[in-house]
N, C-alpha and C positions, 0 to 999 in steps of 0.2 A: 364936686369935680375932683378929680384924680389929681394925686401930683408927683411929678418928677423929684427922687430922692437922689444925692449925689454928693459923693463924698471925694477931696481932690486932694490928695497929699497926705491923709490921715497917719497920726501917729500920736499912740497914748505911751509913755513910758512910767515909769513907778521909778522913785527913788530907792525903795527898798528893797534892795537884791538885784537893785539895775536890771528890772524886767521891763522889755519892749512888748509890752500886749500889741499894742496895733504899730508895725511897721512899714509905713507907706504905701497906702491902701486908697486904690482909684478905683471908685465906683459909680455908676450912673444906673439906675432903675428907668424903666419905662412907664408913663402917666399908666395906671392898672396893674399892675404888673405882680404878681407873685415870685418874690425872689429869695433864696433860699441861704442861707449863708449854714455851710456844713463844716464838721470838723471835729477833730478829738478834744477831748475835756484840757482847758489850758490853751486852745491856741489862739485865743484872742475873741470868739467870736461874740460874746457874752459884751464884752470890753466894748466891742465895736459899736453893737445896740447902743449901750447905757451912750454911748459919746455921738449916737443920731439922735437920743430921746434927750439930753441935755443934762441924764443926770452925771455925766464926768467932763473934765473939761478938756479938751485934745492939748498936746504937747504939742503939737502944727497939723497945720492943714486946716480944710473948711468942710463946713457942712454948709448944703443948699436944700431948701426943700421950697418946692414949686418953680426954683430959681433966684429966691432970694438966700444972703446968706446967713446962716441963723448962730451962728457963733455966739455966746455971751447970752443967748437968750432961753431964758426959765423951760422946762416942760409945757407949762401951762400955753405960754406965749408962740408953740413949734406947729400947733396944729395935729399932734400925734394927740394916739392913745395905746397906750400897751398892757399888753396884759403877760402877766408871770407864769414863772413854774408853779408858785404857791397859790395863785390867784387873791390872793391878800385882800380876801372877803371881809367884812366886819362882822364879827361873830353875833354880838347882841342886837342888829339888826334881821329884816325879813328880806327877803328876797327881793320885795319890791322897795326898800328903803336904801337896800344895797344899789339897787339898779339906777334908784332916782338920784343919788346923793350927789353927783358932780351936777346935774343937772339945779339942782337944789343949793349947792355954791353957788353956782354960775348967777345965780338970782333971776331966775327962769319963771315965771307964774307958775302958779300949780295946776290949770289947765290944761297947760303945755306940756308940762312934765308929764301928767299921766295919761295925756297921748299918746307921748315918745315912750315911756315904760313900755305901754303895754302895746305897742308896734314890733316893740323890741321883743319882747316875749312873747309874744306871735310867732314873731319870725325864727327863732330857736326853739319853740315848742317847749316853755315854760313858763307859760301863763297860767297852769293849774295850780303853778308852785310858788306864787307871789305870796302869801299870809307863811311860808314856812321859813324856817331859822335856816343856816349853813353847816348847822351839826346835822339837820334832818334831809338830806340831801347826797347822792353818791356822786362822785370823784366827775363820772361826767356831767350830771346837773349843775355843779359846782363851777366845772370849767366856761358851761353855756352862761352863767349866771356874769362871771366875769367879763367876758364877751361881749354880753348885753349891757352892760355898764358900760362898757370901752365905744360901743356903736352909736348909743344915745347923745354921745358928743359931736357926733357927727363931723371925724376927724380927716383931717385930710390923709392921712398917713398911719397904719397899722403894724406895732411893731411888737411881735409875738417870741418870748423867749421860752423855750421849751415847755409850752401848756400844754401837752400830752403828758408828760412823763412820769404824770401820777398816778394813770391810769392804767391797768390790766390789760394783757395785748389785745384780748378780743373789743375791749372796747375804743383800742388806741385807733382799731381798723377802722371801725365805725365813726371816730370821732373825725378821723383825716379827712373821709369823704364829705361828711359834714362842713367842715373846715375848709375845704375846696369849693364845696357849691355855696357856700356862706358868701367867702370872698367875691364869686363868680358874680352872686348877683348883685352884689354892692360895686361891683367895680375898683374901689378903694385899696390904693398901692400900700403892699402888705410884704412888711421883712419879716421872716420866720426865722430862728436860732433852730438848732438842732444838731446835736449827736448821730444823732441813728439816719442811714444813709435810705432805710427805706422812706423815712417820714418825706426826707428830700426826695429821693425820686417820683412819689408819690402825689407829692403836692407843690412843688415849684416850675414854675413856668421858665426862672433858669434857677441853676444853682452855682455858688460861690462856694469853691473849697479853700479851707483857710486849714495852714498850719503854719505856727510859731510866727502870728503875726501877720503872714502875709497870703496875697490870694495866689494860691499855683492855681487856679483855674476855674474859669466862670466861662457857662455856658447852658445850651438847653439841656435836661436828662441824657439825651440821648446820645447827646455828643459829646458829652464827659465820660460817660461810661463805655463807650464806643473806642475814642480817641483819647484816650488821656493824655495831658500835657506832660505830666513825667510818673517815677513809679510808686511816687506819694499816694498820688490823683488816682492812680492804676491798681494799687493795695490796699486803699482806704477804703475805695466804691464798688463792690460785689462780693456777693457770699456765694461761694470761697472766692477771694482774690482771684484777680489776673495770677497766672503763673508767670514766671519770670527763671529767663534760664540763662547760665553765663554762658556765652561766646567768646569771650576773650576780650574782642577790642568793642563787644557791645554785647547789649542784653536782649535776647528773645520774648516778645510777651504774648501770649495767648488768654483767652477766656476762655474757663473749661467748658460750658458750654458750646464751643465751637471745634472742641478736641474731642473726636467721636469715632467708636468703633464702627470700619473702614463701611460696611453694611448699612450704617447710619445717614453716613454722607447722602447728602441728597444727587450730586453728581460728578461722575467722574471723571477724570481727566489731566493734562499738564499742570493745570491749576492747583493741582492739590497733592500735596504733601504727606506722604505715606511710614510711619515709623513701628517700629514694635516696642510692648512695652511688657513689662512685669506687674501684673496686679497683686497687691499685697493684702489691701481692707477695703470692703463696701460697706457706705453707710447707706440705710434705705430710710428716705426721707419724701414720707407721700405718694405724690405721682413722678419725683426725680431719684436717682440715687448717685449717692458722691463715688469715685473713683479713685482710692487712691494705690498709685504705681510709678515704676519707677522706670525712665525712658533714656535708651542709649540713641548716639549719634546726631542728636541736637545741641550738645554741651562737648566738654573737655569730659567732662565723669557722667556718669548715674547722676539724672537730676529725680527731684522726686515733682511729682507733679499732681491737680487735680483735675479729674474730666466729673463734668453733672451730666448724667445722661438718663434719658425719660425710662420708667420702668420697666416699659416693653422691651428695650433691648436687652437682653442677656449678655452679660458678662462673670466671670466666675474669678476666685483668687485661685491662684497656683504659682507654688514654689519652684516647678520647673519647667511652665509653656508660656509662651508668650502670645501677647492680643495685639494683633495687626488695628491699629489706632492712624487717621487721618484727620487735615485739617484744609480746610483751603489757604490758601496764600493770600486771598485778600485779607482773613483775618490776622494777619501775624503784625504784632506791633513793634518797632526797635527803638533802643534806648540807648543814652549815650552809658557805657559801664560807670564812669567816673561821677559827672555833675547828675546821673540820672531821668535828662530831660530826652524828650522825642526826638528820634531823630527820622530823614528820609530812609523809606524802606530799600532794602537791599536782596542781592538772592542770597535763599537757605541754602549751601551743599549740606549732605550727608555726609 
């Protein structure tokens, strides 16, 4: 059965150099739920884990999982399982000695155990690889192996601190999808750590961005990256950023995806917002290519800005024409210039 994770006040501070890792942090997961807690290296999110799995102890606030409140009580006794960056194999063991071992604490018959091993390595497609060590194994065998020890326990709650990041991109691709239909079909309420904003996009059902402790914004992919709550949430989450242009008494924000030479626009109209601009560098990346140019009469100065726009469209750099560039107006985002945060939109003049 799934369980509801939830945290109400949350705060870890350090004495040493008076660092606030977790700074009043209200969170509630849904029973299933894949949730994603993102953010740059330092800003708490690592912290916030160790202090759901038990291993730190909060400076205030409570943890709840299923509803009850687990404060004070061991890893063992939470009902979790997690699994690391290192996945912290036992090396002189085999694969299947590794997978049974909590099971095998647990003082579980050995009948039972090697049901559940080998359910478990079924179900990850490493059953062939039970008699082998963890030196004879690649980075993602290693990470299923870990996984399959964590599932055998049959926990109510999955708490994954960045167990990709060992691995090679192409296999990082492979491992997410994995990782997504994994959870899918357990059902079993799963917090993910992560850096890297694809791995969140990719596989959280919502995602939490954290910086310096605290969450500026939790919600589904689409609506984080769409709507961001301020220009943390708005710089952090897309490659290239959101651009961001001063106004003066607030800030412009676009996605360069949505800033497209005028031919581009799907249609035309009041709606949309027409400027020229100066193309300086094209990066050609794939099926996209980056745009970078620099645009009068949205700012006080020359802002410089990024459009992605798909291959097919032509665009050229020159030092002395300009490229008639549009955007609709439903995509413009505004911000307050000072505190940063969203504000209600407003009209562009030129």
């Amino acid at each position: 059965m799934a369980h509801v994770v939830e945290v109400r006040g949350l705060k870890k501070h350090f004495e040493t150099g008076g660092v606030r890792a977790v700074d009043g942090v209200d969170i509630a997961t849904s029973a299933g739920e894949y949730l994603v807690l993102l953010g740059p290296s330092g800003c708490g999110k690592t912290t916030l884990l160790r202090v759901i799995a038990g291993l730190e102890e909060p400076t205030e606030g409570e943890v709840l999982i299923g509803g009850n409140v687990v404060n004070g009580l061991p890893p063992r006794a939470r009902g979790i399982a997690m699994v690391f960056q290192s996945y912290a194999l036992y090396p002189h063991k085999s694969v299947l000695q590794n997978i049974d071992f909590p099971l095998k604490a647990a003082g579980i018959d050995a009948d039972a155990r090697q049901k559940k091993v080998e359910w478990a390595a079924e179900l990850l497609g490493i059953d062939r690889l039970l008699d082998r060590k963890p030196r004879n194994l690649s980075g993602g065998e290693r990470q299923r192996v870990a996984l399959a020890r964590a599932i055998v326990r049959d926990p109510n709650v999955f708490l994954l601190d960045e167990p990709l990041s060992n691995l090679d991109a192409k296999l990082r691709t492979s491992a997410r999808d994995e990782l997504k239909r994994f959870q899918e079909r357990l059902g079993t309420t799963t917090i993910y750590v992560t850096h890297d904003q694809v791995e969140a996009m990719g596989l959280g059902d919502r995602i939490a961005v954290i910086f310096k402790g605290k969450v500026r914004q939790i919600g589904p992919p689409k609506e984080v990256y769409s709507d961001p709550a301020d220009t943390f949430v708005a710089t952090f989450i897309g490659s290239p950023p959101m651009n961001l242009i001063d106004r003066g008494d607030h800030l412009l924000g676009f996605r360069p995806e949505n800033f497209l030479p005028v031919e581009a626009i799907k249609s035309q109209g009041d709606n949309v917002l027409k400027v020229d601009v100066r193309v300086y560098r094209i990066e050609y990346l794939s099926g996209d290519r980056h745009v970078y140019a620099t645009v009068s009469g949205l700012g006080h100065d020359d802002a410089h800005i990024i459009s992605r726009i798909p291959a097919t469209v032509d665009v050229a750099v020159s030092e002395d024409r300009d490229e008639r560039f549009a955007i609709h107006e439903r995509d413009l985002r505004f911000f307050d210039s000072k505190t940063g945060e969203r504000t209600e939109p407003r009209p562009v003049r030129l």
